[in-house]
VEXVEXVO-26332 format. One record per atom (N, C-alpha, C, O, CB): residue in three letters; residue number from 1; x, y, z. Coordinates in steps of 0.2 Angstrom, whole numbers. Each point is the difference from the previous one (the first is absolute). Glycine has a CB too. Layout:
REM VEXVEXVO-26332
type/seq/x/y/z
Ala/NUM/X/Y/Z
...
***
This chain:
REM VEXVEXVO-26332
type/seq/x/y/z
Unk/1/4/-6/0
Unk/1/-4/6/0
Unk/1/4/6/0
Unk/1/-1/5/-3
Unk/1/-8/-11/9
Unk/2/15/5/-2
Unk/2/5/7/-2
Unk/2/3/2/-5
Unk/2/4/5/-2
Unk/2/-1/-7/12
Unk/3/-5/-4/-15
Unk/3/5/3/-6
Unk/3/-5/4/-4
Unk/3/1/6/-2
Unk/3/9/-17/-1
Unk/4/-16/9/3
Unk/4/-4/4/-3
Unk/4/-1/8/2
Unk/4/0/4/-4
Unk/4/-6/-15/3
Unk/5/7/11/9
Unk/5/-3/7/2
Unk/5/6/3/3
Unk/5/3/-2/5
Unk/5/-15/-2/-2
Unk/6/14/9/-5
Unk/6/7/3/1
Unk/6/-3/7/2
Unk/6/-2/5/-3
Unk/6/10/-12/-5
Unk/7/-8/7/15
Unk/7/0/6/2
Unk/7/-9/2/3
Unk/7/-2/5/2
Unk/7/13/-3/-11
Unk/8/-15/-8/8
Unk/8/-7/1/2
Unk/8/-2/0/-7
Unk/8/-6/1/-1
Unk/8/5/5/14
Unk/9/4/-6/-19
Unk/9/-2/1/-7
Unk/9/1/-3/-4
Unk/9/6/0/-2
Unk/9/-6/7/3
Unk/10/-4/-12/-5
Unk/10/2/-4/-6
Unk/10/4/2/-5
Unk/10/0/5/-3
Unk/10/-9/-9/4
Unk/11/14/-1/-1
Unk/11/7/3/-5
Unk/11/-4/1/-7
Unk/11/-6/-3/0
Unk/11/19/-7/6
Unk/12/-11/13/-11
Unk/12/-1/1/-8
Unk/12/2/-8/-3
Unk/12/-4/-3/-4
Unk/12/6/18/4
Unk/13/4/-18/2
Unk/13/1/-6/-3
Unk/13/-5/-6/1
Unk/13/-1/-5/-3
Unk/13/12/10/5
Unk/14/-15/-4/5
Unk/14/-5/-6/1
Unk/14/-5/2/-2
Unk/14/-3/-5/0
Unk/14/8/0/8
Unk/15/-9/11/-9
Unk/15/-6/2/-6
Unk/15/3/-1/-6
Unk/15/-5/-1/-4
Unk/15/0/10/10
Unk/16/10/-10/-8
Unk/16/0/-1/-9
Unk/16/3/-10/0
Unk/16/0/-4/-5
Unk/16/7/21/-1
Unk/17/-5/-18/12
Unk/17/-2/-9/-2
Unk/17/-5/-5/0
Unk/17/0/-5/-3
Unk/17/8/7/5
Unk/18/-12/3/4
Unk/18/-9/-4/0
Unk/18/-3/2/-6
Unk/18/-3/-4/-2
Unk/18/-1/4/15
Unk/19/5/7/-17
Unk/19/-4/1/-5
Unk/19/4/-4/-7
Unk/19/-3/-2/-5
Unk/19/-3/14/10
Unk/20/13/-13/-4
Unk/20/1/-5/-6
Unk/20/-2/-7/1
Unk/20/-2/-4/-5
Unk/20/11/11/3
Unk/21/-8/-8/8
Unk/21/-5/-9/0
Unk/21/-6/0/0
Unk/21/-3/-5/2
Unk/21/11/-1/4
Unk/22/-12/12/-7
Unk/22/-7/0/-1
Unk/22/0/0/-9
Unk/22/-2/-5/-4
Unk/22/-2/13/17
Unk/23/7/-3/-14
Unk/23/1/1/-7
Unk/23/0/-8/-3
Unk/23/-4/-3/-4
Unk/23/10/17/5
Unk/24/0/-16/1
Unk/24/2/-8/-4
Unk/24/-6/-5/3
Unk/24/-1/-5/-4
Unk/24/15/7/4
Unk/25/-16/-2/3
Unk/25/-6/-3/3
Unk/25/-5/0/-5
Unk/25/-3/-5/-3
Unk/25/6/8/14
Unk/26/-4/2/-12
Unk/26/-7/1/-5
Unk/26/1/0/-7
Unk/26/-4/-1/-4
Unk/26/-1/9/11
Unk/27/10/-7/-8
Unk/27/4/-1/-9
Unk/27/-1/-9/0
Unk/27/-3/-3/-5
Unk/27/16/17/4
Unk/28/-11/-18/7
Unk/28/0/-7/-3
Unk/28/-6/-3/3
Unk/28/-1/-6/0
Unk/28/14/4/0
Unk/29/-17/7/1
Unk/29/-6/-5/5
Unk/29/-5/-4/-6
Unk/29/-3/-5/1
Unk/29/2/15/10
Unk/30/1/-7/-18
Unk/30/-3/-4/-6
Unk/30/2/-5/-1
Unk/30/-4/-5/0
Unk/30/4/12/-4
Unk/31/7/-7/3
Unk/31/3/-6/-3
Unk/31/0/-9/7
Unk/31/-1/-6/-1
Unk/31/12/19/-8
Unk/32/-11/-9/15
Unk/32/-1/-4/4
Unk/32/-7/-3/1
Unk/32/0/-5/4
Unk/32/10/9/-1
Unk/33/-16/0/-6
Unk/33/-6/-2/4
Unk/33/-2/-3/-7
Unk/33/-6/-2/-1
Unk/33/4/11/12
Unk/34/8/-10/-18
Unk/34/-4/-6/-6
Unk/34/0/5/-6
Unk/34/1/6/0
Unk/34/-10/-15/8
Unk/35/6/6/-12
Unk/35/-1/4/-5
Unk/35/-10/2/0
Unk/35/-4/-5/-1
Unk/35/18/-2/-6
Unk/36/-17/13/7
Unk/36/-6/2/-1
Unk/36/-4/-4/-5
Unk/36/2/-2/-6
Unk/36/2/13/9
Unk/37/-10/-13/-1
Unk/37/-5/-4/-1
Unk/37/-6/4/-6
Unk/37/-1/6/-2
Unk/37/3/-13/16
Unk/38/-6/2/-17
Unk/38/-4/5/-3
Unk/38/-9/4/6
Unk/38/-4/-2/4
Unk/38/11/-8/-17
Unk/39/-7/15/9
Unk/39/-4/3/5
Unk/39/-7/-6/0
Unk/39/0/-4/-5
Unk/39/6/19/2
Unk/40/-9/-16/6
Unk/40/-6/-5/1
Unk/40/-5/5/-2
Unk/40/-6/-3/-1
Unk/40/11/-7/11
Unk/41/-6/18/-12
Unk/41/-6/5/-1
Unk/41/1/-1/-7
Unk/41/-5/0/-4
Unk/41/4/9/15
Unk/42/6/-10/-13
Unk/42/1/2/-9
Unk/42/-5/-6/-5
Unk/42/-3/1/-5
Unk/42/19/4/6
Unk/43/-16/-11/2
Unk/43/-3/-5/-4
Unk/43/4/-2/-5
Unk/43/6/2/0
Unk/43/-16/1/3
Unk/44/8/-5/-9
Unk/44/2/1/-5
Unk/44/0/5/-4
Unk/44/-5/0/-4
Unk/44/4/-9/5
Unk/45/6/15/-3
Unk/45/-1/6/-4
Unk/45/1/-3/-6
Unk/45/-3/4/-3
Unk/45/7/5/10
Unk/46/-2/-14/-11
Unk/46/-2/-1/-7
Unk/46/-7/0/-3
Unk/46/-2/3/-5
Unk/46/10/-8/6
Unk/47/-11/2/3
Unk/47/-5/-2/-4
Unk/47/-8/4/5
Unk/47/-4/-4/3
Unk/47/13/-10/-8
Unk/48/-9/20/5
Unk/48/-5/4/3
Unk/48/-5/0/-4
Unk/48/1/0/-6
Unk/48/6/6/11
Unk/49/-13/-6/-2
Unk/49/-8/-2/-1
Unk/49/-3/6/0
Unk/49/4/4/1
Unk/49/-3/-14/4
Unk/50/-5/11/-6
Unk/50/-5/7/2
Unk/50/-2/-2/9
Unk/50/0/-6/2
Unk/50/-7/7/-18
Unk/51/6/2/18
Unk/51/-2/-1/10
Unk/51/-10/-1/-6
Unk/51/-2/-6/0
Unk/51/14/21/15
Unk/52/-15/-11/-17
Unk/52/-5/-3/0
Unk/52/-3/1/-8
Unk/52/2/5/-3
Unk/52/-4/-3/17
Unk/53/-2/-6/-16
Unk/53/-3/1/-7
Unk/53/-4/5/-2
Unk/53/-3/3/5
Unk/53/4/-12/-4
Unk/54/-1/11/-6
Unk/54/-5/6/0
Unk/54/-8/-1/3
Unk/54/-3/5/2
Unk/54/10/-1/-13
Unk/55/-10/-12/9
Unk/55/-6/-1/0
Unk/55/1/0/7
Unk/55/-4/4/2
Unk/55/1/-9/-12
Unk/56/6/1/15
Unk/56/1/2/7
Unk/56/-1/5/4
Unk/56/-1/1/6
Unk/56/7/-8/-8
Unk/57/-3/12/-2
Unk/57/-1/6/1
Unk/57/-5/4/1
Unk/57/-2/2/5
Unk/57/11/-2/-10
Unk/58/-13/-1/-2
Unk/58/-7/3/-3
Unk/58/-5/-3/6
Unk/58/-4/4/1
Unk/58/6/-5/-15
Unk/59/0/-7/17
Unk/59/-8/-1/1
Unk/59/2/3/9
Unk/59/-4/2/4
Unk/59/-2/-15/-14
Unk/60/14/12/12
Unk/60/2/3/8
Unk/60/-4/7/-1
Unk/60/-5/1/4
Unk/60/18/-6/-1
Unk/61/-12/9/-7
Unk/61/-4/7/0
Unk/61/-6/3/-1
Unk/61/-3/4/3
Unk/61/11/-4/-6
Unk/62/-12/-5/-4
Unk/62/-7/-2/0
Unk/62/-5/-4/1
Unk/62/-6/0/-2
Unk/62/10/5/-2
Unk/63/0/-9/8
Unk/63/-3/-8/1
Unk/63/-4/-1/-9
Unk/63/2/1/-6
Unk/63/-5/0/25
Unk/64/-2/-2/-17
Unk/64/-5/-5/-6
Unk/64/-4/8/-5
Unk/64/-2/-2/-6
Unk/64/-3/-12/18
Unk/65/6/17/-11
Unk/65/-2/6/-3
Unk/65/1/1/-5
Unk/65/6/1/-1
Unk/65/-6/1/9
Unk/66/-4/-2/-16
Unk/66/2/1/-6
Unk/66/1/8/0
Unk/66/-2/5/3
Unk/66/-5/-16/-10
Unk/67/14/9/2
Unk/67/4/6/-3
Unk/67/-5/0/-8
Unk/67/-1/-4/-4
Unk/67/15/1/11
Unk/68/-15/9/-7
Unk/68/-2/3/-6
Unk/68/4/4/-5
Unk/68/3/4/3
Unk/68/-11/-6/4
Unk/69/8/3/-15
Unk/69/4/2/-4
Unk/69/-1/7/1
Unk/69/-5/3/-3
Unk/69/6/-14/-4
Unk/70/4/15/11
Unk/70/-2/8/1
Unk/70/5/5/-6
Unk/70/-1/6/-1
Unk/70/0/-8/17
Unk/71/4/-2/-20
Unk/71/4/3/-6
Unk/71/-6/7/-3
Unk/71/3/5/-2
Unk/71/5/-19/-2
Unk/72/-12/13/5
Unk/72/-2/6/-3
Unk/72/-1/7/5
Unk/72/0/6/-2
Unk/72/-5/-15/-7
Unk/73/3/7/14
Unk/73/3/4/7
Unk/73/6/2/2
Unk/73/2/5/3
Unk/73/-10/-10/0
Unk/74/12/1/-5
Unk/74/6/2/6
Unk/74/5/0/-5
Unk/74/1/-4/-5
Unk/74/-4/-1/17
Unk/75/7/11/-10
Unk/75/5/2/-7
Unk/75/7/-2/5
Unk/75/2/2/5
Unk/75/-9/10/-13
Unk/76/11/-19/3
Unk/76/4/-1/3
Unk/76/8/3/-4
Unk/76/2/-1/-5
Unk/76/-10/-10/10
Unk/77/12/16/0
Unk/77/6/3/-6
Unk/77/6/-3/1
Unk/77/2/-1/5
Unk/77/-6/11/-5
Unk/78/6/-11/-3
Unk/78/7/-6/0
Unk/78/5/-2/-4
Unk/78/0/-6/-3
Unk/78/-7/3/8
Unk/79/11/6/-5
Unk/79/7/-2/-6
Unk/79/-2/-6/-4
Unk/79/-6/-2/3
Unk/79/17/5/6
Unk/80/-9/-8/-15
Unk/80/-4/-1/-3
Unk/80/9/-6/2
Unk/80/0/-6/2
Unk/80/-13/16/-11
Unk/81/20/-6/7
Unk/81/3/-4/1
Unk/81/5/5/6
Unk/81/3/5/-1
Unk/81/-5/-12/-12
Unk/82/2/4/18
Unk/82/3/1/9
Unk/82/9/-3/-3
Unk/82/3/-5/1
Unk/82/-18/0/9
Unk/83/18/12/-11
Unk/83/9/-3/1
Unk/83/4/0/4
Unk/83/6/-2/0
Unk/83/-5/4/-7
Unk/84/-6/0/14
Unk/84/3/-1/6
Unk/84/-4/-2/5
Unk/84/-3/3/5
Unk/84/9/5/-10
Unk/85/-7/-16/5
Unk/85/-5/-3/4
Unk/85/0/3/8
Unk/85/-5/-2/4
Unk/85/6/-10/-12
Unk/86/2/16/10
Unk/86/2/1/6
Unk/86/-5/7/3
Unk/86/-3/0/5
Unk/86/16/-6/-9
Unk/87/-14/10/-2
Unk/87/-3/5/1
Unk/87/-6/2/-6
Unk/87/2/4/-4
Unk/87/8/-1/13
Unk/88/-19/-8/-9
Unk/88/-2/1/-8
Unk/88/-6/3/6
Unk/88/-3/-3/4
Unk/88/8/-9/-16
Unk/89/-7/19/9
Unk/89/-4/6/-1
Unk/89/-7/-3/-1
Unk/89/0/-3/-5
Unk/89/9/11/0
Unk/90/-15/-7/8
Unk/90/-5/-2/0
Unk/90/-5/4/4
Unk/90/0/2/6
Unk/90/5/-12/-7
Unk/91/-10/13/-4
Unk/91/-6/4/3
Unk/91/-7/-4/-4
Unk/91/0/-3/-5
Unk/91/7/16/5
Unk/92/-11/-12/6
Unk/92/-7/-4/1
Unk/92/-6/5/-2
Unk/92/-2/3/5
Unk/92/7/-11/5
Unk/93/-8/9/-13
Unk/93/-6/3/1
Unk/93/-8/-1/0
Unk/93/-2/2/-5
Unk/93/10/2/1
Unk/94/-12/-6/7
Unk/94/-5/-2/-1
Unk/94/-6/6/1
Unk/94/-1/3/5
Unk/94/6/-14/-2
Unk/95/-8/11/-9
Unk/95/-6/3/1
Unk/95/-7/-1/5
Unk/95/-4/-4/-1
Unk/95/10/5/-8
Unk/96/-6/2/12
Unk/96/-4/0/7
Unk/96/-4/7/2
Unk/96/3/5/3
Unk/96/6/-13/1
Unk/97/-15/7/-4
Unk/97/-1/7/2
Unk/97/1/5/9
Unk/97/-1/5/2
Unk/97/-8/-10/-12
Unk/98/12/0/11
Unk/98/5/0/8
Unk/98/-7/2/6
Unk/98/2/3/5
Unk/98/13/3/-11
Unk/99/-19/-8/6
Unk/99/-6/3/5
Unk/99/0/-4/4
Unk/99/4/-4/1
Unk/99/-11/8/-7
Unk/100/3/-3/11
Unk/100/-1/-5/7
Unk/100/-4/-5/-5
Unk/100/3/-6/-2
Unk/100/-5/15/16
Unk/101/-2/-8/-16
Unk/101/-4/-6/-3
Unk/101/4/-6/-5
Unk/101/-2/-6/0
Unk/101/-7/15/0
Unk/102/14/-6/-4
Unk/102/2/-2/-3
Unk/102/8/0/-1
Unk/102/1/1/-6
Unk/102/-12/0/4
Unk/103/14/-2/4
Unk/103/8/-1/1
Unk/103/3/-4/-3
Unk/103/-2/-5/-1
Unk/103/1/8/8
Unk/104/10/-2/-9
Unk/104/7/-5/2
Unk/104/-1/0/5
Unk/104/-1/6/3
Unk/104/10/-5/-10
Unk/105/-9/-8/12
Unk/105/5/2/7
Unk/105/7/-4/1
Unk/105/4/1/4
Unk/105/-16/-1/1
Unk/106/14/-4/-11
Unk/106/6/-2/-1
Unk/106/1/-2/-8
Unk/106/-4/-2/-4
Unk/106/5/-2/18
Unk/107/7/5/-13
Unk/107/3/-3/-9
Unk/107/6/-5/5
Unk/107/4/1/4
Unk/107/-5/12/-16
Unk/108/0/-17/9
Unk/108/7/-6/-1
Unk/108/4/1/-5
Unk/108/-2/2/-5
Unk/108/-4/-10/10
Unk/109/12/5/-4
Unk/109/6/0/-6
Unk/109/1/-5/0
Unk/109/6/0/3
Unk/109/-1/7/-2
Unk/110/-6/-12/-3
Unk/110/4/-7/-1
Unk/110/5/-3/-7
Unk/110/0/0/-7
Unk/110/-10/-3/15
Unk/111/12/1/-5
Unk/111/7/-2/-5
Unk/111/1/-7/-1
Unk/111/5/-3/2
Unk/111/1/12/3
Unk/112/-11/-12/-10
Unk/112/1/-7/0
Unk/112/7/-5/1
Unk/112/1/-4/5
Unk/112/-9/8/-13
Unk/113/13/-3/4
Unk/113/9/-5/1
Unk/113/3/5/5
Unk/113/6/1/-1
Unk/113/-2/-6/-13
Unk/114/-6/9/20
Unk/114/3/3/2
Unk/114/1/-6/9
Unk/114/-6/-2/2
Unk/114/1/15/-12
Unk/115/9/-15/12
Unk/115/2/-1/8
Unk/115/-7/1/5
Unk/115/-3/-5/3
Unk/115/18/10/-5
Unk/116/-16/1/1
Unk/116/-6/0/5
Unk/116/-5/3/-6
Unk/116/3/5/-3
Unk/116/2/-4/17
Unk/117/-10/-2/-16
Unk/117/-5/3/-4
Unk/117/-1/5/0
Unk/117/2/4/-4
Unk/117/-6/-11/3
Unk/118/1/9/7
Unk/118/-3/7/2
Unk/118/6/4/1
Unk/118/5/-1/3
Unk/118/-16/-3/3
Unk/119/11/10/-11
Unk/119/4/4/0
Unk/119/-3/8/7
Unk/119/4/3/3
Unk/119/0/-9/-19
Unk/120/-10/7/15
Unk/120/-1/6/5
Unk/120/-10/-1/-1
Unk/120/-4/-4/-4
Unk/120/18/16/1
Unk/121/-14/-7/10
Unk/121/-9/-1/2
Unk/121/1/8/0
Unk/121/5/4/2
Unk/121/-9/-17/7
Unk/122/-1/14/-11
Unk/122/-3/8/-1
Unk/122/-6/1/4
Unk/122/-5/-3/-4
Unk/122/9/5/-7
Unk/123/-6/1/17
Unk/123/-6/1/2
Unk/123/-3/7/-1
Unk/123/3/5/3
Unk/123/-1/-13/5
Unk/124/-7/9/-13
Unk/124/-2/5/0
Unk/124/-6/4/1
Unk/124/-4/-4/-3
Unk/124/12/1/-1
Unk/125/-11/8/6
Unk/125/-6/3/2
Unk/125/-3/5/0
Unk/125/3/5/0
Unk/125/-1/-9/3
Unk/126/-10/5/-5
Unk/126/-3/3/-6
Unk/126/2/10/-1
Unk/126/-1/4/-4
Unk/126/-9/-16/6
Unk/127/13/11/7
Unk/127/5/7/0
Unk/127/4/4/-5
Unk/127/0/6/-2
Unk/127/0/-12/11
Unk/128/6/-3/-14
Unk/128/4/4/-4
Unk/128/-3/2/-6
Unk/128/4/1/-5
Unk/128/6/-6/11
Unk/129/-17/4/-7
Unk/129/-2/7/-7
Unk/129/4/-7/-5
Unk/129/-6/-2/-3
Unk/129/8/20/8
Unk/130/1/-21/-6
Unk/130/1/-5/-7
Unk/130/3/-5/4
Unk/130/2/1/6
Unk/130/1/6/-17
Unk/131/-2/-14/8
Unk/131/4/-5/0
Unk/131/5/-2/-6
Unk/131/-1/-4/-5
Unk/131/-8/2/12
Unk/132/14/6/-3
Unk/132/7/0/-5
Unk/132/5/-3/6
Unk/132/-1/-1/6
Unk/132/-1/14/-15
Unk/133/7/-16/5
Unk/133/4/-1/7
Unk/133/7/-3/-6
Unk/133/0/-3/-5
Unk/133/-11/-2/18
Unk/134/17/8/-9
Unk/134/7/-2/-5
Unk/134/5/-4/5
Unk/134/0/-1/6
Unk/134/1/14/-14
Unk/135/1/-15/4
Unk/135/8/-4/5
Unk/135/4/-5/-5
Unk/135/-2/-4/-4
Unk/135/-4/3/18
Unk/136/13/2/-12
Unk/136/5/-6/-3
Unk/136/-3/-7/2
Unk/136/-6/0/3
Unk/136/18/7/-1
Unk/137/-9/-11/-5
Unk/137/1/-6/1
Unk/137/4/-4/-3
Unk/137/2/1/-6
Unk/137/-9/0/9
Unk/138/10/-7/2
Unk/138/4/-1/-2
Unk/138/-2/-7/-5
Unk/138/-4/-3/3
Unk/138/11/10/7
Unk/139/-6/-10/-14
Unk/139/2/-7/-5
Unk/139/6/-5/0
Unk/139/5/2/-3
Unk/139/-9/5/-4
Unk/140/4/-13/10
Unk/140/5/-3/-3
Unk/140/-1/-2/-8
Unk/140/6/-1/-3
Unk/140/-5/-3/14
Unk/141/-6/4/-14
Unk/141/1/-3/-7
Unk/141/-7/3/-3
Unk/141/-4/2/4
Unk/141/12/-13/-1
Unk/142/-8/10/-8
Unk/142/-4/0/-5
Unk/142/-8/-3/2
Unk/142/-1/-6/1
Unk/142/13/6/-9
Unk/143/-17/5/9
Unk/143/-6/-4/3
Unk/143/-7/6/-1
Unk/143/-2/5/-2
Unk/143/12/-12/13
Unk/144/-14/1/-7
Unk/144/-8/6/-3
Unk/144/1/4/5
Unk/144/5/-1/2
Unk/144/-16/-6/-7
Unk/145/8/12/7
Unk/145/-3/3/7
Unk/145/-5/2/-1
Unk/145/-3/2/-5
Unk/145/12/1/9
Unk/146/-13/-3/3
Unk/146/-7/2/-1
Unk/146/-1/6/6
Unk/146/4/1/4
Unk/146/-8/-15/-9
Unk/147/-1/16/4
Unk/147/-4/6/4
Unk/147/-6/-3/2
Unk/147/-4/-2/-4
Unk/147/9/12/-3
Unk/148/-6/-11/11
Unk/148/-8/-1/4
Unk/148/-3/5/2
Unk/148/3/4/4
Unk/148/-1/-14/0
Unk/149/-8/10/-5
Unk/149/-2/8/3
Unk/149/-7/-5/6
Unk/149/-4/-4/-2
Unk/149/7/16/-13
Unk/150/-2/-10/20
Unk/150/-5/-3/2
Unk/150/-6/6/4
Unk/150/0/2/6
Unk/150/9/-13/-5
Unk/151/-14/12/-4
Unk/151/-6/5/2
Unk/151/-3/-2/8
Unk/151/0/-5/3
Unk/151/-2/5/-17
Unk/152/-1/6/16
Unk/152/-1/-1/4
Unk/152/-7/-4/4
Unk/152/-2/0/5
Unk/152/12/9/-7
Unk/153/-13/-12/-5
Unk/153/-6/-4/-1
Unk/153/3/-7/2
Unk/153/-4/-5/0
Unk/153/-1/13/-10
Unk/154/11/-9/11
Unk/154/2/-7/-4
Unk/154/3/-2/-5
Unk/154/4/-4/0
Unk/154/-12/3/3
Unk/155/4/5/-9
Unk/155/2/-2/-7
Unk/155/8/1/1
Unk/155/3/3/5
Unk/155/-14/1/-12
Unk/156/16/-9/1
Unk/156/6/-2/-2
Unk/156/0/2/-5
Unk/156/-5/-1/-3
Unk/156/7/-7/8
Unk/157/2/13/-9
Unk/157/3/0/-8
Unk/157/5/1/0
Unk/157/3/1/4
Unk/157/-10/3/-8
Unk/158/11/-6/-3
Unk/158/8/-2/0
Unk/158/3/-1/-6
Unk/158/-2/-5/-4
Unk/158/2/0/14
Unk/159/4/10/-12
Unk/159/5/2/-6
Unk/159/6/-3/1
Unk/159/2/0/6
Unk/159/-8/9/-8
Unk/160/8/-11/-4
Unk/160/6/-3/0
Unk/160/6/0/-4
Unk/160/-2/-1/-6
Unk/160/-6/-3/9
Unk/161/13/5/-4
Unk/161/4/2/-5
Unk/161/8/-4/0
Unk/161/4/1/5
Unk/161/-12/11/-6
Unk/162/8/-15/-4
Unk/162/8/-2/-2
Unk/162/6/4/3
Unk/162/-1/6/-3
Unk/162/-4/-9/-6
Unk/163/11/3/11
Unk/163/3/5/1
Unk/163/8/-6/-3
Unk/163/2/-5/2
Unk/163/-10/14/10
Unk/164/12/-6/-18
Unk/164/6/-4/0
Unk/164/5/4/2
Unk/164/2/5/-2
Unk/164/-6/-12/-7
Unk/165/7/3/14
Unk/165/5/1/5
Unk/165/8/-1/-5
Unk/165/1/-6/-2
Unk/165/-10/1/14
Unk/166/14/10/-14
Unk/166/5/-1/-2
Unk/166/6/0/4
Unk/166/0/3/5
Unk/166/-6/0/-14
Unk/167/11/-4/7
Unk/167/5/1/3
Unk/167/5/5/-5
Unk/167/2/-2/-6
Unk/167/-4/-9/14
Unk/168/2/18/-4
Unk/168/5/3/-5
Unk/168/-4/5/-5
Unk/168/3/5/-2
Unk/168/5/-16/4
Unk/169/-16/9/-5
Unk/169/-3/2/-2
Unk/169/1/-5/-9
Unk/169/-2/2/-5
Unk/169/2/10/16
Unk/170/3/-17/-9
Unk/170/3/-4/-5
Unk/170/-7/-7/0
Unk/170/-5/-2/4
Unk/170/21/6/-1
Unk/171/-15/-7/-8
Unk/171/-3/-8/1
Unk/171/-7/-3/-2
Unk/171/-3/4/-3
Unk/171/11/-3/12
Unk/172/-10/-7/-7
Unk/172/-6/-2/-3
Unk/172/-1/-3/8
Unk/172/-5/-4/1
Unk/172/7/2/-17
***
């Protein structure tokens, strides 16, 4: 204990050799505890699935409820060809006279080949005067997307549109 404390005070030489055998301690503590394993959360990253189907999707959200063809109602706007799947520009419009009587109270985004389908939920109320509504989304690949407009009767309508996802702004 006296070599350490000279004088009622820790020498500078025995603070720089406990931190070098800390230091060497933690530099070999890898190599001694093996070589790292695979993470058990990753699963298999080759071969990724969609988490749920679109039709899984449709009926989780509307259970049994027919979807009706609202293409002539609802104006879907949408790059035709997306070169940057990462960020593809999408505006919804449905015609609605927006009253208490008669309303949008939500638009969906779904993204058929997309990881999780449902891209965004829009609640909206006969307050905002139109049902307009914009936002990115993102694409892994080349796929429909749809708009659901769901009234506040019940009724379902839903437009749909192709989007081809390039890379680079190149390809087929």
């Amino acid at each position: 204990m006296e070599k350490w404390m000279q004088g009622g005070r820790v020498s500078r030489r025995a603070v720089l050799r406990v931190l070098g055998l800390l230091g060497v301690s933690a530099a070999a503590a890898p190599f001694l505890a093996g070589a790292p394993g695979v993470a058990v959360g990753q699963g298999n990253l080759g071969a990724l699935q969609p988490e749920e189907k679109v039709d899984a999707t449709l009926k989780r959200l509307f259970g049994g409820r027919p979807i009706k063809d609202g293409s002539s109602v609802i104006k879907l706007d949408m790059p035709l060809i997306a070169e940057n799947g990462s960020v593809v520009p999408i505006t919804v419009e449905v015609q609605s006279p927006m009253t208490p009587t008669n309303h949008v109270k939500n638009i969906y985004i779904i993204s058929d080949k997309n990881r999780r389908p449902l891209n965004a939920k829009f609640s909206l109320s006969p307050d905002m005067g139109a049902a307009n509504i914009g936002a990115n989304l993102r694409l892994g690949e080349t796929t429909d997307v749809r708009a659901v407009a769901e009234l506040n009767d019940g009724t379902l309508l839903m437009a749909k549109r192709e989007v081809k996802v390039t890379v680079g702004g190149c390809g087929g």
